[in-house]
C-alpha positions as CSV (number, residue, x, y, z in Angstrom):
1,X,-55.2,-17.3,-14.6
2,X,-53.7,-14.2,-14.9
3,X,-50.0,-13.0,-13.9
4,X,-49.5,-9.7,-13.1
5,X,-46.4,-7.7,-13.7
6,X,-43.4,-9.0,-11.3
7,X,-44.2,-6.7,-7.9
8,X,-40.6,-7.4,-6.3
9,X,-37.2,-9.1,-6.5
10,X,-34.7,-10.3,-4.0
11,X,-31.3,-10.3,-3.3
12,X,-29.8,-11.8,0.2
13,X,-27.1,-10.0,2.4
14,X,-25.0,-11.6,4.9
15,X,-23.9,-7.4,5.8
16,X,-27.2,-5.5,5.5
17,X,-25.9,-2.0,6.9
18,X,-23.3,-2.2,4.2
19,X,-26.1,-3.4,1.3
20,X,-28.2,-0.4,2.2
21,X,-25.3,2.0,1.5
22,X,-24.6,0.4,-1.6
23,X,-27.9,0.0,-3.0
24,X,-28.9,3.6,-2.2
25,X,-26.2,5.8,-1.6
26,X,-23.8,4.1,-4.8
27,X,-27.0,3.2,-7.4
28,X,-28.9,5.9,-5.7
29,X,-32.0,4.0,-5.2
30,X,-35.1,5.2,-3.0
31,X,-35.2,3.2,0.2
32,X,-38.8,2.9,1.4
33,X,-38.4,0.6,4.5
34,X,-35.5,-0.7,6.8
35,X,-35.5,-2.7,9.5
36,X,-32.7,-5.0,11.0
37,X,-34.0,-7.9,8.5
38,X,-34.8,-6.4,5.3
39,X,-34.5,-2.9,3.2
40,X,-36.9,-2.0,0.4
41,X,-35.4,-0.3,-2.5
42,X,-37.9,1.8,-5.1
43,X,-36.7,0.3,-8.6
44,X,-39.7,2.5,-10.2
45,X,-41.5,-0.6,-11.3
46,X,-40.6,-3.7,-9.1
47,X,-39.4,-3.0,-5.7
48,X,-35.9,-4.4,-4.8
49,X,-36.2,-6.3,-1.4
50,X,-32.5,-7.0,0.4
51,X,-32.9,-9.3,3.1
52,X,-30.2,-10.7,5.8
53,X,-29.5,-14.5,6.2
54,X,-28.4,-16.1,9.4
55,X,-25.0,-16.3,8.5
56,X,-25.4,-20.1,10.9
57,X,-27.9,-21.5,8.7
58,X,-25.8,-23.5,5.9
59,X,-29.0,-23.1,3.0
60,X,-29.3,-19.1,3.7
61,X,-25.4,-19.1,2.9
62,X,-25.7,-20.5,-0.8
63,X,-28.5,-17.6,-1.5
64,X,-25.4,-15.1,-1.0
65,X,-22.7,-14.3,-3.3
66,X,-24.6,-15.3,-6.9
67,X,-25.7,-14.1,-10.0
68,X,-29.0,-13.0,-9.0
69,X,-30.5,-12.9,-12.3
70,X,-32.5,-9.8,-12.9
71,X,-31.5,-7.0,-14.4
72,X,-31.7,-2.9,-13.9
73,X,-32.7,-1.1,-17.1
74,X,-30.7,1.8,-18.2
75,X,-31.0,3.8,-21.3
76,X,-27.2,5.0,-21.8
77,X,-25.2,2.4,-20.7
78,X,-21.9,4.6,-21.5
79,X,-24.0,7.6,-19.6
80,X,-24.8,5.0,-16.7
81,X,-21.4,4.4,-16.3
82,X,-20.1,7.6,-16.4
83,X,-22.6,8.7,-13.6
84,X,-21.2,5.2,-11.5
85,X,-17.7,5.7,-12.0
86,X,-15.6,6.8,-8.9
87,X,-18.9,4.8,-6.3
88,X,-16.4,2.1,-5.0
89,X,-18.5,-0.3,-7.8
90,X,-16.8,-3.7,-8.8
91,X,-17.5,-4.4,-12.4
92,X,-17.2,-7.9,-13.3
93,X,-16.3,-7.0,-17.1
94,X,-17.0,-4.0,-19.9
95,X,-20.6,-3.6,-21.2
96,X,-20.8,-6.4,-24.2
97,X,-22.7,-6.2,-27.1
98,X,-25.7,-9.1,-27.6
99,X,-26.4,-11.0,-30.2
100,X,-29.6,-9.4,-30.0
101,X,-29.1,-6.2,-30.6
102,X,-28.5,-4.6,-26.6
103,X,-25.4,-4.1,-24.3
104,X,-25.1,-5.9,-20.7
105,X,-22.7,-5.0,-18.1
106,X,-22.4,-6.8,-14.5
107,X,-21.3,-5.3,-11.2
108,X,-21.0,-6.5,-7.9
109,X,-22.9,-5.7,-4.8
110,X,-21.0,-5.9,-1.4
111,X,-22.0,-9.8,-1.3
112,X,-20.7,-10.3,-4.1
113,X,-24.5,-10.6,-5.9
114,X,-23.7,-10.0,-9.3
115,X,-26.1,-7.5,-10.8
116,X,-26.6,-6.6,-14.5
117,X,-27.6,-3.4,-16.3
118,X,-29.4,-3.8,-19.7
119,X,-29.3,-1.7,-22.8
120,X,-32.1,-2.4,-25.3
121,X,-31.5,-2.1,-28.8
């Protein structure tokens, strides 16, 4: 068998309208479809699919509000930065250095998703 690259990642949103603006007005990503259930975001290689939960259904409500475990390459973290500051972004803490060489940095997304932008070394 043979895997293919990853073709798309998810993230769940209790406040959809509000997940759209963030993802591409305040990381300026390409939205390629919207409708009252899910947004597609242009990442350039994977797509980034948001998609509401039924804020009534108890499982849908643990997908919200996590570390979502992907990350968003960047090539200047400090230049990355620079471009996001003053976008209403919460950063969950300064870009760290890893023991393997590259920088991380986490934000959060309306949700409270926490996303992370990688430097490699």
């Amino acid at each position: 068998m043979a895997l293919g690259p990853i073709e798309a990642v998810r993230v769940f949103t209790r406040k959809l309208s509000e997940a759209r603006r963030f993802y591409g007005e305040r990381l300026s990503l390409s939205e390629k479809l919207a409708t009252d259930a899910i947004a597609i975001f242009d990442t350039g290689q994977a797509k980034l699919i948001v998609e509401h939960v039924d804020t009534t259904d108890p499982e849908a409500n643990g997908l919200v509000g996590r570390f979502t475990a992907f990350s968003f390459t960047v090539t200047s973290m400090e230049t990355t930065l620079a471009e996001l500051r003053g976008r209403s972004i919460e950063w969950v803490g300064l870009p760290e250095r890893q023991p393997w060489g590259g920088l991380l940095s986490h934000l959060k997304d309306p949700d409270g998703n926490i996303l992370t932008l990688v430097q490699y070394p």
